[in-house]
Backbone as XML, in Angstrom:
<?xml version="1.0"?>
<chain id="A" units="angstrom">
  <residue number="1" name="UNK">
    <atom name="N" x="70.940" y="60.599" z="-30.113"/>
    <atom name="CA" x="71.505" y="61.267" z="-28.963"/>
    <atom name="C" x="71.709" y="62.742" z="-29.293"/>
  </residue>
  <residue number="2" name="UNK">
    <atom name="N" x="70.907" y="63.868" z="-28.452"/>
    <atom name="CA" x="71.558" y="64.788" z="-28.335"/>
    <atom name="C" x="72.739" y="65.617" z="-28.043"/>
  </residue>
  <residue number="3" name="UNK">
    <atom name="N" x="73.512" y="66.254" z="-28.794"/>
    <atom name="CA" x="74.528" y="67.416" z="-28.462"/>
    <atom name="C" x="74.629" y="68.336" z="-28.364"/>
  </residue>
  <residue number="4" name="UNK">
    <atom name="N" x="75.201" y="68.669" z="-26.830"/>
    <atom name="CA" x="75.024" y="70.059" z="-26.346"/>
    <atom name="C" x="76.419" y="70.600" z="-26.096"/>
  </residue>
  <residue number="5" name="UNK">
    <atom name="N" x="76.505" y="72.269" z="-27.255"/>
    <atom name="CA" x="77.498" y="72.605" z="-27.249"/>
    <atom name="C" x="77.522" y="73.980" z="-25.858"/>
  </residue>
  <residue number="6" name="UNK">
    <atom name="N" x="78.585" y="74.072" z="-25.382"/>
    <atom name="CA" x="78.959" y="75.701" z="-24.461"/>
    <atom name="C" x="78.824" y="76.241" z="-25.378"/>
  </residue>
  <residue number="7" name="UNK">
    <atom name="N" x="78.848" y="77.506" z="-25.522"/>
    <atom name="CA" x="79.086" y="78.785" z="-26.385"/>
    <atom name="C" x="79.500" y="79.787" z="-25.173"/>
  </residue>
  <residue number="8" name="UNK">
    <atom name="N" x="80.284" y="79.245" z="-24.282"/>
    <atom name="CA" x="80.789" y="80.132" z="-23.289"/>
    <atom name="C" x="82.464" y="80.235" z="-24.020"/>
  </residue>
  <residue number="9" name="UNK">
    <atom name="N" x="82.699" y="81.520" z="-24.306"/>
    <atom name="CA" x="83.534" y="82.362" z="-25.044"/>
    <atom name="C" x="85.070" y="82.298" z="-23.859"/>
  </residue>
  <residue number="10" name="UNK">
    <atom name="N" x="84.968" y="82.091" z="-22.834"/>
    <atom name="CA" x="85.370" y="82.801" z="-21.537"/>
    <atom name="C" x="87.114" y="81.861" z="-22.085"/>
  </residue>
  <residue number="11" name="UNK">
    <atom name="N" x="86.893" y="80.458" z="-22.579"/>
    <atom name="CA" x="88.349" y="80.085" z="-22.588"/>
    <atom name="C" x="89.357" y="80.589" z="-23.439"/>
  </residue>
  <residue number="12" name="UNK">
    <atom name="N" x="88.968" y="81.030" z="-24.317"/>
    <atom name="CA" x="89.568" y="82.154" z="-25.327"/>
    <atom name="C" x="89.305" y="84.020" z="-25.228"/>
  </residue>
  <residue number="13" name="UNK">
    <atom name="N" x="88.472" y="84.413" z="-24.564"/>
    <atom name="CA" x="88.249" y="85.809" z="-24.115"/>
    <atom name="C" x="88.385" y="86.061" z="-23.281"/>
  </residue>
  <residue number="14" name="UNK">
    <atom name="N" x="88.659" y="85.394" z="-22.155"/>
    <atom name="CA" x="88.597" y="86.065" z="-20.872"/>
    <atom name="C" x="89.819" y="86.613" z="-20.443"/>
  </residue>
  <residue number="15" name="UNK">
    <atom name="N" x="89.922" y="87.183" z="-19.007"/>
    <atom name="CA" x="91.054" y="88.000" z="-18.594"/>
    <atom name="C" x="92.240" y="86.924" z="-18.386"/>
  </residue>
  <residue number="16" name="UNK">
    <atom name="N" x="91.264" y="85.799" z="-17.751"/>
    <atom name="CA" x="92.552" y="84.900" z="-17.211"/>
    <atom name="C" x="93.128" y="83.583" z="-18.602"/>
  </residue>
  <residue number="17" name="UNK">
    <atom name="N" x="92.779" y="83.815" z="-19.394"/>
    <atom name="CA" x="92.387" y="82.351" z="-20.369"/>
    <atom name="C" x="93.882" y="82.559" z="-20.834"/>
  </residue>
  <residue number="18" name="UNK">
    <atom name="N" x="94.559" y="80.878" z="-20.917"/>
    <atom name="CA" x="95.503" y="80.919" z="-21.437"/>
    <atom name="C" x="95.311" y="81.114" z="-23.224"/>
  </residue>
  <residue number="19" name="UNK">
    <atom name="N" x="94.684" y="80.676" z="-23.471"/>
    <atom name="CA" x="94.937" y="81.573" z="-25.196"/>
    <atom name="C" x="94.142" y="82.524" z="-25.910"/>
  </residue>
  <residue number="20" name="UNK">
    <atom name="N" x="94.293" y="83.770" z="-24.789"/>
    <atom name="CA" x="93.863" y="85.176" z="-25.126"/>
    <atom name="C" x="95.147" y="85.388" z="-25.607"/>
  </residue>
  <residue number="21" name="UNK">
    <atom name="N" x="95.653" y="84.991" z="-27.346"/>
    <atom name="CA" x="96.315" y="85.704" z="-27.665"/>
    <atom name="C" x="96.561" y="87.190" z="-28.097"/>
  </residue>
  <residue number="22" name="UNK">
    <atom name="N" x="94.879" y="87.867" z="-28.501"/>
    <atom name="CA" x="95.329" y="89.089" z="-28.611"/>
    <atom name="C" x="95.326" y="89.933" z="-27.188"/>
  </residue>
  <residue number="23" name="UNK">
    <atom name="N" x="95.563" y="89.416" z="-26.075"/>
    <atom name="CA" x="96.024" y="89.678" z="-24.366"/>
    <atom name="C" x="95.013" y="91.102" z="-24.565"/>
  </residue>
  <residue number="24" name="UNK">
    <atom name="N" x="93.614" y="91.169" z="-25.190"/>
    <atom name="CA" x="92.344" y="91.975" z="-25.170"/>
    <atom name="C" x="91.373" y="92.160" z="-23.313"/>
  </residue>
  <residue number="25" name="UNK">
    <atom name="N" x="91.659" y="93.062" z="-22.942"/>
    <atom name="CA" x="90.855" y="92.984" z="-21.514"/>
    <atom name="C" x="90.298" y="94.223" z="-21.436"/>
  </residue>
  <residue number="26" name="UNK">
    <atom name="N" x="89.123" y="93.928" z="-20.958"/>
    <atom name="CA" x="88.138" y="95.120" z="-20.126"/>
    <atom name="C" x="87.430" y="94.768" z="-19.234"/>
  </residue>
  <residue number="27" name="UNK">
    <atom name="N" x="86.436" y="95.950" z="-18.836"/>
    <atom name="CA" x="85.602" y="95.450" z="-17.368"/>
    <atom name="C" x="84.482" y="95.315" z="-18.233"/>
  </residue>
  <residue number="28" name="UNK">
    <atom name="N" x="84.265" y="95.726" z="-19.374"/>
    <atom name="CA" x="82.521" y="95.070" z="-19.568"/>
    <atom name="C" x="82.847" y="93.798" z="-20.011"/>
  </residue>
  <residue number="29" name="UNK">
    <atom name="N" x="84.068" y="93.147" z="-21.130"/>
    <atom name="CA" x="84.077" y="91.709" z="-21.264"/>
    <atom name="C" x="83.767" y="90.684" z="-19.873"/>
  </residue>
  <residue number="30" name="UNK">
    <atom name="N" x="84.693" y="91.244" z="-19.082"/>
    <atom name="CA" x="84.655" y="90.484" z="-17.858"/>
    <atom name="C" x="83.187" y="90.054" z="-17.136"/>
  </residue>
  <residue number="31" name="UNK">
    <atom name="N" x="82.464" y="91.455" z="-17.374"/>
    <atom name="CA" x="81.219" y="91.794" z="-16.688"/>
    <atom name="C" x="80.632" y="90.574" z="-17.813"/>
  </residue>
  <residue number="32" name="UNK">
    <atom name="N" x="80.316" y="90.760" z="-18.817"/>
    <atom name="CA" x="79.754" y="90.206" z="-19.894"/>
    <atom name="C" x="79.546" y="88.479" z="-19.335"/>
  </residue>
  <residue number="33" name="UNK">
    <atom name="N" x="81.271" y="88.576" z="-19.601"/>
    <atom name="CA" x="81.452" y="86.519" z="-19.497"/>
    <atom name="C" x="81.165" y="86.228" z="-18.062"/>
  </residue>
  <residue number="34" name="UNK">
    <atom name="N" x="81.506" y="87.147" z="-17.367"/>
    <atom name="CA" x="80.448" y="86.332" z="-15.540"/>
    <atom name="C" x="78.860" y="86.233" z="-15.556"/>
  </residue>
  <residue number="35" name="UNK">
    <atom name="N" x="78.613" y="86.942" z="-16.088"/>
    <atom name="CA" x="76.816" y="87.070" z="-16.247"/>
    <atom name="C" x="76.699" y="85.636" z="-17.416"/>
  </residue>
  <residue number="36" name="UNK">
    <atom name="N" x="77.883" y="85.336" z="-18.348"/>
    <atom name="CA" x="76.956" y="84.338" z="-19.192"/>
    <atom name="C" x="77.169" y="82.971" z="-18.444"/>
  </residue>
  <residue number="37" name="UNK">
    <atom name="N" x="77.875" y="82.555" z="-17.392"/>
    <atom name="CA" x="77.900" y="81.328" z="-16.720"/>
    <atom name="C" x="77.781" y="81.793" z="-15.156"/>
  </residue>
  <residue number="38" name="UNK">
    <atom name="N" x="76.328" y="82.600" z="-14.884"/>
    <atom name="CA" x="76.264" y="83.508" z="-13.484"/>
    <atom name="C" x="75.294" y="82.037" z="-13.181"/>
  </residue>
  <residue number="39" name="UNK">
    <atom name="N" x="74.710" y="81.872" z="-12.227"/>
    <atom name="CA" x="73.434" y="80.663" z="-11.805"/>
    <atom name="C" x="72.004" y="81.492" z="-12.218"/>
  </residue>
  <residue number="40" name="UNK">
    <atom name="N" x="72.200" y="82.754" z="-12.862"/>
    <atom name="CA" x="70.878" y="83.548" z="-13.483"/>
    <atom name="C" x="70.686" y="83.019" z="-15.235"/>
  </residue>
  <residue number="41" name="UNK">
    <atom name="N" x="71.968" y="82.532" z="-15.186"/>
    <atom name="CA" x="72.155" y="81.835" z="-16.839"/>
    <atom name="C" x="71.629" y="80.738" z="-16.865"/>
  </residue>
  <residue number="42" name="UNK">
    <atom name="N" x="71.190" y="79.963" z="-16.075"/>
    <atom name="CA" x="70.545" y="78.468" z="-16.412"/>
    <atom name="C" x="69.606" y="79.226" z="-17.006"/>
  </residue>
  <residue number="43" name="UNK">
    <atom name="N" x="68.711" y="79.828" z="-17.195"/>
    <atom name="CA" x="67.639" y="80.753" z="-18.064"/>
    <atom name="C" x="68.247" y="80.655" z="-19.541"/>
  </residue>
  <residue number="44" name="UNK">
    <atom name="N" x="68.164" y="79.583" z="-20.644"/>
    <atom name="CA" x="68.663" y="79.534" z="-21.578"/>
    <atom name="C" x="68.553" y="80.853" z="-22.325"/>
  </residue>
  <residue number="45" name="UNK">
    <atom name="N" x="67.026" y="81.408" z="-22.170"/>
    <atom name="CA" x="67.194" y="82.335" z="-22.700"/>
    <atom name="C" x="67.592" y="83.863" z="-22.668"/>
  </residue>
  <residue number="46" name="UNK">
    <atom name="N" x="67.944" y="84.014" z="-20.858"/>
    <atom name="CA" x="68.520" y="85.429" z="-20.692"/>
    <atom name="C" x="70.266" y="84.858" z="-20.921"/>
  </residue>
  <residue number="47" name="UNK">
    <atom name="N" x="70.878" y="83.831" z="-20.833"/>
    <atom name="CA" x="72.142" y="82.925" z="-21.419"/>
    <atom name="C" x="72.225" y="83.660" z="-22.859"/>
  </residue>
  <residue number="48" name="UNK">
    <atom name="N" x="71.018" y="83.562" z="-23.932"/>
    <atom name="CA" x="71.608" y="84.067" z="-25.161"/>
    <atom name="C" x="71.566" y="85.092" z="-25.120"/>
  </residue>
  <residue number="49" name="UNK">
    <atom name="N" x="70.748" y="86.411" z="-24.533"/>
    <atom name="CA" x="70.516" y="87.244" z="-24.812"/>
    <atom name="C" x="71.995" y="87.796" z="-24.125"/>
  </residue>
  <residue number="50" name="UNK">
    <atom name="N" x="72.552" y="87.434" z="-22.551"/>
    <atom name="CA" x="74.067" y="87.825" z="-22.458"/>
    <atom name="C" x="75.295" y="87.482" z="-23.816"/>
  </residue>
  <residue number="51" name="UNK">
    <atom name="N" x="75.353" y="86.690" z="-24.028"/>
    <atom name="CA" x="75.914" y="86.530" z="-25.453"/>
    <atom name="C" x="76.079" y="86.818" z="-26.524"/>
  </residue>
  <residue number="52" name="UNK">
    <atom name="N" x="74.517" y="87.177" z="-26.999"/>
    <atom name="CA" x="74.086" y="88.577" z="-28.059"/>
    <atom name="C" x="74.928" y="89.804" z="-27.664"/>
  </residue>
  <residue number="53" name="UNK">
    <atom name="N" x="74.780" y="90.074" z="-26.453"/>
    <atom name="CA" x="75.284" y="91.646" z="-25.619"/>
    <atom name="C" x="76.848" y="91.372" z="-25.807"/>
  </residue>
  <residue number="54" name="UNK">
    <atom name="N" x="77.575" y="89.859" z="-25.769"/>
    <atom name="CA" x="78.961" y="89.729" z="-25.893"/>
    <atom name="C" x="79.234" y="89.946" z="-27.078"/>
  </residue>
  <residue number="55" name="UNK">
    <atom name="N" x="78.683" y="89.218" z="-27.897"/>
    <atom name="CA" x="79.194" y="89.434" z="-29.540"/>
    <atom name="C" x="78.765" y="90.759" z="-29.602"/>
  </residue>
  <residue number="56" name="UNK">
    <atom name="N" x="78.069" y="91.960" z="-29.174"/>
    <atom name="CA" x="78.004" y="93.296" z="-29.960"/>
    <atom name="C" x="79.343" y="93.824" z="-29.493"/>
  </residue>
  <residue number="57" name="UNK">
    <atom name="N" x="79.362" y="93.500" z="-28.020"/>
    <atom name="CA" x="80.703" y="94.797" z="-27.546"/>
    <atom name="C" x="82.163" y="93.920" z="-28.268"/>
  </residue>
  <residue number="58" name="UNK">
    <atom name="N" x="82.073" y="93.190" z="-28.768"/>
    <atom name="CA" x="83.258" y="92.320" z="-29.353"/>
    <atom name="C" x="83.212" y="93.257" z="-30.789"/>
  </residue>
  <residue number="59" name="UNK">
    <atom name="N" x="82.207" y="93.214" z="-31.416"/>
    <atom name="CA" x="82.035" y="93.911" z="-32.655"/>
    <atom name="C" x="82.601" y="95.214" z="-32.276"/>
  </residue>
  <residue number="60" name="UNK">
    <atom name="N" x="81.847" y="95.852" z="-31.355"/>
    <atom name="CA" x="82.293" y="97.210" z="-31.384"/>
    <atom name="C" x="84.068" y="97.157" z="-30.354"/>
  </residue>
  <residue number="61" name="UNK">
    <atom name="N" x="84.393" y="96.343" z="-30.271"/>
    <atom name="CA" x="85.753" y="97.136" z="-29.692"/>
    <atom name="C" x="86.705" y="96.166" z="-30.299"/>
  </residue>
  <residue number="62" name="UNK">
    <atom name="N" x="86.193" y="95.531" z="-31.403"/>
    <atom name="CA" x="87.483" y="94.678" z="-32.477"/>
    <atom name="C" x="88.432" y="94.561" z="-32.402"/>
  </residue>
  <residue number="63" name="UNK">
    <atom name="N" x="88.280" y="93.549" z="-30.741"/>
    <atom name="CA" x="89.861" y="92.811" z="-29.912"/>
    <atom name="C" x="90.995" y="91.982" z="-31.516"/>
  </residue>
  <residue number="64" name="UNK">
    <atom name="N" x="90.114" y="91.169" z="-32.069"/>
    <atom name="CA" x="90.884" y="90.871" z="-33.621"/>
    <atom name="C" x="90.576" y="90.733" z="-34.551"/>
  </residue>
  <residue number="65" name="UNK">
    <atom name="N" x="90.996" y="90.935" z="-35.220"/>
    <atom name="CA" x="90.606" y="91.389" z="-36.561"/>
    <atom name="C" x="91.054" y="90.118" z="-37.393"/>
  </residue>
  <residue number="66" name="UNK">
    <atom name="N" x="90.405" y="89.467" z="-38.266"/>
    <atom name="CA" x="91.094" y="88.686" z="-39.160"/>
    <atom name="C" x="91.993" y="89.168" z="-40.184"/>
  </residue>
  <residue number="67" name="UNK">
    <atom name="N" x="92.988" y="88.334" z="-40.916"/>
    <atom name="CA" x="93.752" y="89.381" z="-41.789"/>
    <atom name="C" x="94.348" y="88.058" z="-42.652"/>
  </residue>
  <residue number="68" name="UNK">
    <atom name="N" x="93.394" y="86.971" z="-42.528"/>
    <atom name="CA" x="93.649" y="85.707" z="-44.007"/>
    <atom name="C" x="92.291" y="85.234" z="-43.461"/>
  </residue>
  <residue number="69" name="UNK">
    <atom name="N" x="92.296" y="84.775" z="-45.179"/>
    <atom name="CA" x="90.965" y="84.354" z="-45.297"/>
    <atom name="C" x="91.537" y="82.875" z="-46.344"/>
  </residue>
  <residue number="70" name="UNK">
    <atom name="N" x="91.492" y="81.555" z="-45.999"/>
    <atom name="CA" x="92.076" y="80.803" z="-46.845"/>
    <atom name="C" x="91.082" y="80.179" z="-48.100"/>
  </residue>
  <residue number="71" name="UNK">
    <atom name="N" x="91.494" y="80.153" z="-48.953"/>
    <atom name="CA" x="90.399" y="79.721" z="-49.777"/>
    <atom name="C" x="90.831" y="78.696" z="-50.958"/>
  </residue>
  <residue number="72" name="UNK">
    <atom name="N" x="89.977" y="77.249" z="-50.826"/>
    <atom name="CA" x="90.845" y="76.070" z="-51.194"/>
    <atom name="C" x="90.142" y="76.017" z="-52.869"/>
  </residue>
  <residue number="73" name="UNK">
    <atom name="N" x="91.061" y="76.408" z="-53.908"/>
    <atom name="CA" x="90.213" y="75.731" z="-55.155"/>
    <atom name="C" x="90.862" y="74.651" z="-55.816"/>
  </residue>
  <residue number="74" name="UNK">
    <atom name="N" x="90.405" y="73.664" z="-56.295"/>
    <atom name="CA" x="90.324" y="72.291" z="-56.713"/>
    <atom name="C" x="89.738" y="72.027" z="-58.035"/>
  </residue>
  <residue number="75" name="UNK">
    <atom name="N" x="91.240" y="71.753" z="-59.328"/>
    <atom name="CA" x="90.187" y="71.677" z="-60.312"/>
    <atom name="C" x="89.866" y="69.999" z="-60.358"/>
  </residue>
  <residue number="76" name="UNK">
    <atom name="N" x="88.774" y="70.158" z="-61.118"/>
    <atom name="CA" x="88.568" y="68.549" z="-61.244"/>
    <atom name="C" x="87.980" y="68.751" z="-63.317"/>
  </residue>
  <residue number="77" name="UNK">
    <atom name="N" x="88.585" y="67.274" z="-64.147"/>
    <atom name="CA" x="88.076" y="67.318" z="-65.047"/>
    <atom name="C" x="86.505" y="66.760" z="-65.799"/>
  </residue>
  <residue number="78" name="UNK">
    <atom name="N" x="86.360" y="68.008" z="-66.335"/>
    <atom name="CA" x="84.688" y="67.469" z="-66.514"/>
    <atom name="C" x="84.127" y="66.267" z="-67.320"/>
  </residue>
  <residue number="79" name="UNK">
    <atom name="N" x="85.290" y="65.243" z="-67.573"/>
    <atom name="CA" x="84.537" y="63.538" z="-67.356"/>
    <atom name="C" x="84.486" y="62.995" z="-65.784"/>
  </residue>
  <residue number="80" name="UNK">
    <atom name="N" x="84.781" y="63.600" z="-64.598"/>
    <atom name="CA" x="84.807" y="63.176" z="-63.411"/>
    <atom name="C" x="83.096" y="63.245" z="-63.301"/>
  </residue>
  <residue number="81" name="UNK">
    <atom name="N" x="82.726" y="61.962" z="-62.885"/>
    <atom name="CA" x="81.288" y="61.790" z="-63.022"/>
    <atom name="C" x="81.011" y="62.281" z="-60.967"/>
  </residue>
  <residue number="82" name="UNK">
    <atom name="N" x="79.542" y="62.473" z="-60.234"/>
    <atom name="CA" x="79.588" y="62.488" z="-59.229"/>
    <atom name="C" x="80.878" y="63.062" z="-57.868"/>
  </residue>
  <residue number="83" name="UNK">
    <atom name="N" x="81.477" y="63.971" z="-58.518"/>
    <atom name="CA" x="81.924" y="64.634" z="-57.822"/>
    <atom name="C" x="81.226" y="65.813" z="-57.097"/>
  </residue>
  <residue number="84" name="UNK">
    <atom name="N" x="81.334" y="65.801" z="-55.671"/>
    <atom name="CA" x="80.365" y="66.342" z="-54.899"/>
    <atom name="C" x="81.108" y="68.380" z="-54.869"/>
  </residue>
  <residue number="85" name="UNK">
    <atom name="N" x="80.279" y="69.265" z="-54.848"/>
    <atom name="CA" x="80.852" y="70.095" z="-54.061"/>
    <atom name="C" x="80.906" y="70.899" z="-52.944"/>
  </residue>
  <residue number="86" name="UNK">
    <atom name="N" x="80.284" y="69.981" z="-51.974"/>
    <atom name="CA" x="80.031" y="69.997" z="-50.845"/>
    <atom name="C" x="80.640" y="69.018" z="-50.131"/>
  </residue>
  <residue number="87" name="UNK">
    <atom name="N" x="81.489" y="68.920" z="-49.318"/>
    <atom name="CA" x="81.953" y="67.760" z="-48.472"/>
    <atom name="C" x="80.777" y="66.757" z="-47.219"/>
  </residue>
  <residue number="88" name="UNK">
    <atom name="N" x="79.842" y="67.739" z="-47.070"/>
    <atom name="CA" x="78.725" y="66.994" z="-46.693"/>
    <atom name="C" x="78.076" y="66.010" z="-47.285"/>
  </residue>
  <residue number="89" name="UNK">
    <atom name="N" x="78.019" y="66.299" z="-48.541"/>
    <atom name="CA" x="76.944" y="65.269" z="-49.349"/>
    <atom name="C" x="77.912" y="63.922" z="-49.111"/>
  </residue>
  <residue number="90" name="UNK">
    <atom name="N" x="76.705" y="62.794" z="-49.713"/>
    <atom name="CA" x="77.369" y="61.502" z="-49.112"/>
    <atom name="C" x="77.906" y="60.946" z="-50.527"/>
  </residue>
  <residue number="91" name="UNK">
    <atom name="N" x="78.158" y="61.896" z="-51.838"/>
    <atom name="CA" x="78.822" y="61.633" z="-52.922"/>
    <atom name="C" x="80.530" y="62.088" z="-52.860"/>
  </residue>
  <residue number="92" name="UNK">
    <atom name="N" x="80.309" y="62.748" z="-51.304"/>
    <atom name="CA" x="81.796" y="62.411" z="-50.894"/>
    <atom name="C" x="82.732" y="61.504" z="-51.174"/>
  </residue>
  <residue number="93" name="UNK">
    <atom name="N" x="82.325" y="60.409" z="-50.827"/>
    <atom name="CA" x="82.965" y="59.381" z="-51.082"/>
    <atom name="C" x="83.548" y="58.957" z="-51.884"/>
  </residue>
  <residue number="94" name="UNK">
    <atom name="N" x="85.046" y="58.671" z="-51.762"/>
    <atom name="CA" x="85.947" y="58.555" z="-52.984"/>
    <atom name="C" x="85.728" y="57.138" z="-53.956"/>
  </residue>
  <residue number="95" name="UNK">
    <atom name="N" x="84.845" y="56.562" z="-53.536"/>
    <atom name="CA" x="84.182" y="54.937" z="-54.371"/>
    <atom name="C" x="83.239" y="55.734" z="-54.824"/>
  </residue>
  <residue number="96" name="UNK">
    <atom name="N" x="82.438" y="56.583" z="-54.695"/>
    <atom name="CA" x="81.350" y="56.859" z="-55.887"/>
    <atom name="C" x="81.844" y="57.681" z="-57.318"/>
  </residue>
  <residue number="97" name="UNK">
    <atom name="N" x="82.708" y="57.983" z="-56.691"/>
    <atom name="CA" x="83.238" y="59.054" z="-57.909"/>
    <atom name="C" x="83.721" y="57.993" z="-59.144"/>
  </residue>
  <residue number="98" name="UNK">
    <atom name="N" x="83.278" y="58.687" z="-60.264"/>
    <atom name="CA" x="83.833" y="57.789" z="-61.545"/>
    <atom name="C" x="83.857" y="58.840" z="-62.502"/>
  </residue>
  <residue number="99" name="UNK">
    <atom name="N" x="84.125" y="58.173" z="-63.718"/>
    <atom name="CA" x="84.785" y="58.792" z="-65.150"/>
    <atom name="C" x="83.588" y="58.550" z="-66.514"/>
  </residue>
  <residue number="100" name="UNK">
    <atom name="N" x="83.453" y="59.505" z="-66.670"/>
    <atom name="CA" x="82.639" y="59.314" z="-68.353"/>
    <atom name="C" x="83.313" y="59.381" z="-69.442"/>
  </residue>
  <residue number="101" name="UNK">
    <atom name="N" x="82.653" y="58.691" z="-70.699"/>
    <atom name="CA" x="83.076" y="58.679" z="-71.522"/>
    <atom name="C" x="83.269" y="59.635" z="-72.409"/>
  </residue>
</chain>
C-alpha cells in the first residue's frame, strides 16, 4: 500500500494556524501557501515547484530559528555482540543483541 504524505506547511505557517507559534506573517507566505493548495496545484509538479518558492522565502526571512539541537549518546560495552547503530536496522531488536566472550 501506498503513502501519501501533504507537505502543505499551511497548519503550522499560516496566518490563521493555531500553532504559528513564532505568530510570523506576511503577504508573500500567504500568497505562497494559497497557490500550494490553489486547484492549479493538482499539477504535482507546479505543487513542488510552489513549495521550493516556500522553503526559499522561509530561508530568506528566518520566521525561526532553531536554538537546540539534541543529541543522544549511548555507551555500550565492546563485548555487546550485534548492537545496531541505526535504529532502522532489524538488529534493533533487543533478542538479537548478545555478549562475547
Amino acid at each position: 500500500m501506498e503513502r501519501w504524505y501533504d507537505p502543505d506547511p499551511a497548519g503550522i505557517h499560516s496566518r490563521a494556524a493555531p500553532f504559528n507559534y513564532s505568530h510570523f506573517v506576511s503577504d508573500k507566505n500567504d500568497e505562497l501557501l494559497a497557490a500550494g493548495v490553489s486547484t492549479v496545484a493538482f499539477d504535482s509538479e507546479h505543487r513542488k515547484k510552489i513549495f521550493h518558492e516556500w522553503q526559499g522565502n522561509m530561508v530568506e526571512e528566518v520566521p525561526i530559528a532553531p536554538t537546540v539541537y539534541r543529541y543522544n549518546l549511548m555507551g555500550v560495552n565492546k563485548r555487546v555482540v550485534n548492537y545496531p547503530l541505526d535504529s532502522s536496522s532489524e538488529n534493533y531488536l533487543p533478542w538479537v543483541l548478545g555478549v562475547s566472550e
